[in-house]
N, C-alpha and C positions, 0 to 999 in steps of 0.2 A: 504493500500500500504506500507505504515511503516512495517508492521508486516511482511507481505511477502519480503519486502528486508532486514532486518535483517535477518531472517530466512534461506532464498537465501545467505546470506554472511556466516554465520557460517555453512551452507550447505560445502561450498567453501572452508572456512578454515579448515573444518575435512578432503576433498578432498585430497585440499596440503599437510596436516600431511601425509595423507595414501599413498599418490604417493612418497612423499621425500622420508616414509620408504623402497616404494619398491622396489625404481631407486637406491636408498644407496646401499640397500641390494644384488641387481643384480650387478650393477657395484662392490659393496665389494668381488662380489664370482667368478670374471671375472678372470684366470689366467695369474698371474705375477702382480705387484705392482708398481710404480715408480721408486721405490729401484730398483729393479729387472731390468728395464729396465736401469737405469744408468750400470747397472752392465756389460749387454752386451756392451754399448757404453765406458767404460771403464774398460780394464781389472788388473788395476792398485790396483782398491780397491780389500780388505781385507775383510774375515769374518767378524772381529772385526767390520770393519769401517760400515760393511750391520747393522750388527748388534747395530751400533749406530746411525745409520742414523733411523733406524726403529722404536728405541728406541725415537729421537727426534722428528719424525712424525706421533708416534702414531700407527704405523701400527701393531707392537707390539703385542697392546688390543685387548679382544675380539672385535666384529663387534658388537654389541649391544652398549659397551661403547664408541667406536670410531663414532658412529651414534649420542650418545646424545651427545659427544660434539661437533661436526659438529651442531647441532640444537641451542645448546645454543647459539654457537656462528654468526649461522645468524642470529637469533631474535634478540643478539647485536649489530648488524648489518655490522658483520666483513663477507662478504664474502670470505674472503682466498684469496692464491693465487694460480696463472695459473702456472701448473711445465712449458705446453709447450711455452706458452710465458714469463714467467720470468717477469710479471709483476700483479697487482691486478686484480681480477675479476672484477670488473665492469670498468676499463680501458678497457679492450679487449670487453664485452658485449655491454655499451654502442654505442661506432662507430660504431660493426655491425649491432646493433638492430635498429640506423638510418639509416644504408644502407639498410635494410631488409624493414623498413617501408615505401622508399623512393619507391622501386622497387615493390614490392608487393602492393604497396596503387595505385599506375598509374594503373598498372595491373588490379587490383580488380575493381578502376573506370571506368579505359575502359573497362572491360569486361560486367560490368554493362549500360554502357551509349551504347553498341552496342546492347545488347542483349533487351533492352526493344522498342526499335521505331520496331526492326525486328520482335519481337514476338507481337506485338498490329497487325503490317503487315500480319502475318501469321494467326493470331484468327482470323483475321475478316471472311476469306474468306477458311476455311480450306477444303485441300482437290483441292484448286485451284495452279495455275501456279505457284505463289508468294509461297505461302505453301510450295510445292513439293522442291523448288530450297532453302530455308531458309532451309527446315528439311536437306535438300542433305548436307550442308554449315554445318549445327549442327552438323550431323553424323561423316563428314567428321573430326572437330574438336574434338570429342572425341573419335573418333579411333586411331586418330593419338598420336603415345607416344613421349613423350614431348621432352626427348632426339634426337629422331630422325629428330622432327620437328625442333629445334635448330640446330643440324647440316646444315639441309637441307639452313635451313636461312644464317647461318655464311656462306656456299658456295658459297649463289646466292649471297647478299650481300656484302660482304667480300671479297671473293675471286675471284670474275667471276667479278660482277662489280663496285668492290673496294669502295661503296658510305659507307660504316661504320665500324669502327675496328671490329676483331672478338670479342674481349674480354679485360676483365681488365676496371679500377677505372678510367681511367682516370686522370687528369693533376691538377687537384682540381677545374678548372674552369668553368662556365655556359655552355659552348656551349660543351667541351671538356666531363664535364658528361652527359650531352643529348643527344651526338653521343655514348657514350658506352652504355649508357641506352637502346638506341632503340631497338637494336637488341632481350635482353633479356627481357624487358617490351613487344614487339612483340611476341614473341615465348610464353608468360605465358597469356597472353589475349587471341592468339588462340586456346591455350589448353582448358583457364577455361570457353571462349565464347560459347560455345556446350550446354554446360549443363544449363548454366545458361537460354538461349534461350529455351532447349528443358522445363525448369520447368516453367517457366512463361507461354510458348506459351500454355502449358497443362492446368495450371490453368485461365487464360483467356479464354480459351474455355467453361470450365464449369462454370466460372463467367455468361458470357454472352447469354448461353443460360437457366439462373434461371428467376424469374418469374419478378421479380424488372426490370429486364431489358426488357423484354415486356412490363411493365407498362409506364418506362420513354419511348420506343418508342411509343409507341398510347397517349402519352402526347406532341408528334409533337417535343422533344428535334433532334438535330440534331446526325449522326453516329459518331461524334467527341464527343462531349457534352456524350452523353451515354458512352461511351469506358474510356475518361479522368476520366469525375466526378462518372461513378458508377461502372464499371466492373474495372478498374483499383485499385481501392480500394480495393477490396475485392482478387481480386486475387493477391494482394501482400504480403498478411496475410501467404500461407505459401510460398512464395517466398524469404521470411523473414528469414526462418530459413536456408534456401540456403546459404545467403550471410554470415547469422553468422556464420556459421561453416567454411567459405571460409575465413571470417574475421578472424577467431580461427587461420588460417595458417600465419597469417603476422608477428606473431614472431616467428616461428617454420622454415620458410623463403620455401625454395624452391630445395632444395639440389642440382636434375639434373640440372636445369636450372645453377644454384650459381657455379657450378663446372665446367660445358661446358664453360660459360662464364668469369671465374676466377671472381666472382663480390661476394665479402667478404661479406656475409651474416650470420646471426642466423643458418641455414641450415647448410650449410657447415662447420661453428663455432664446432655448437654440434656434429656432426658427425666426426671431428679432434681430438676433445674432448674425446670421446666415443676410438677411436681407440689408440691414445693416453695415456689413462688410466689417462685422468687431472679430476682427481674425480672432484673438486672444480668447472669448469668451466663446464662440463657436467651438474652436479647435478643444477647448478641457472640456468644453458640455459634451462633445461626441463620443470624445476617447470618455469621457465616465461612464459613458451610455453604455460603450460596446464593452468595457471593462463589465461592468453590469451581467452583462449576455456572456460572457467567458466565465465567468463567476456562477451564474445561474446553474448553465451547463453541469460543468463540475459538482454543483451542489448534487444536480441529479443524475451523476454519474455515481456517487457516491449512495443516494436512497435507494441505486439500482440493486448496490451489495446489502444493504442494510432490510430491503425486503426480500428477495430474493439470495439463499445462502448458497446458491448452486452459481453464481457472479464470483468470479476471481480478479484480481486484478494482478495478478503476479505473473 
């Protein structure tokens, strides 16, 4: 196991190298520069002054030399700073990547804690009433785009019968961000609730009709006893990789949902960034993102041996 997570880590960190070069490199060949943009917002400066501005930020250098000292200097661990916000990178990242977690983590749990009692509901008896209305309910959440389904919600909610703001953070207090939360913590749990339902309810199916689970039934265990302690085990092995990859988005955030709802998230962060042209705050949002998603992975490389003991990693 040693050897496999070292391995898995330096996997990781060649990843990050190859993604930082190639998000630099795309956002370096994106047309118009910072510089450039001050320029339109002021039409006061001077060739000279573009010219020393560009000079003092580097923009100057080739894109290969302007890449390694950006690299040097995160490894030192000077993030830079934000042109759009006028303040350090990890000031502006950190608060959204708590906001991001805060909203995204409720989401990912509820959408989790609904999806598994309904799909045990559904396996057991497929093909039946229960089944038919659970799959309708799944469908119906992953057809629906998420934007749309957020509006629909800010209408009835919000505006028809006024029980929770549309949008925005909130007043800083307990109850004041649980009433902004709900709306977009609702709208990202019926999106992600579909899928997560339809892949459990698949794999319980084929769980339960394997031969172990005939055995624990003519062993006289009870249909709860059999579904809890043997068929749920096995069919979460690849349900597993569902949630990593869902877990890979909680720092990457949620953009439409983040934006319908004005709720200041990683999402929305990088996407301001990206438009923006704030190389600095783009470039650490991404690589945190995808560090996220190499992380995830692992996590459920790792639930693979922990549910399943017939998983070696040696």
């Amino acid at each position: 196991m040693t050897a496999f997570l070292l391995r898995r880590l330096l996997e990781s960190l060649l990843v990050l190298f190859v993604m930082s070069f190639v998000v630099y490199g795309l956002i370096g060949l994106m047309p118009g520069d910072p510089i450039d943009l001050m320029i339109t917002s002021d039409p006061n400066l001077t060739q000279q002054d573009v010219a020393r501005l560009k000079a003092l930020y580097g923009l100057d250098r080739p894109l290969l030399e302007r890449y390694w000292n950006w690299l040097t200097a995160i490894l030192g661990g000077d993030l830079g700073y934000s042109r759009l916000f006028a303040r350090p990178v990890e000031a502006i990242l950190l608060p959204r990547l708590a906001n991001t977690l805060l909203l995204m983590g409720l989401a990912f749990a509820a959408a989790a804690l609904i999806a598994l009692p309904a799909a045990m509901l559904a396996a057991r008896r497929p093909g039946g009433p229960a089944d038919g209305a659970i799959n309708l309910a799944a469908f119906a959440g992953i057809s629906m785009p998420p934007f749309w389904l957020a509006i629909l919600l800010i209408v009835l909610f919000a505006v028809t019968l006024g029980w929770l703001p549309a949008g925005g953070m909130g007043e800083g207090g307990l109850a004041s961000t649980a009433r902004h939360l709900a709306l977009p913590v609702l709208a990202l749990t019926l999106a992600s609730v579909g899928g997560h339902l339809r892949y459990l309810r698949a794999s319980l199916i084929e769980a339960l009709r394997a031969d172990y689970i005939r055995t624990a039934r003519a062993k006289g265990l009870s249909e709860s006893q059999v579904v809890w302690r043997h068929a749920l085990r096995n069919a979460l092995i690849p349900y597993v990789t569902i949630l990593a990859l869902d877990f890979g988005t909680l720092f990457s955030g949620a953009l439409v949902t983040e934006t319908i709802f004005g709720w200041l998230g990683m999402g929305k962060t990088i996407y301001d960034a990206i438009l923006g042209n704030d190389y600095n705050l783009a470039l650490v949002g991404l690589l945190l993102a995808t560090a996220t998603v190499l992380l995830a992975n692992l996590l459920a490389d790792l639930a693979y041996a922990w549910l399943d003991p017939r998983v070696s990693y040696r």
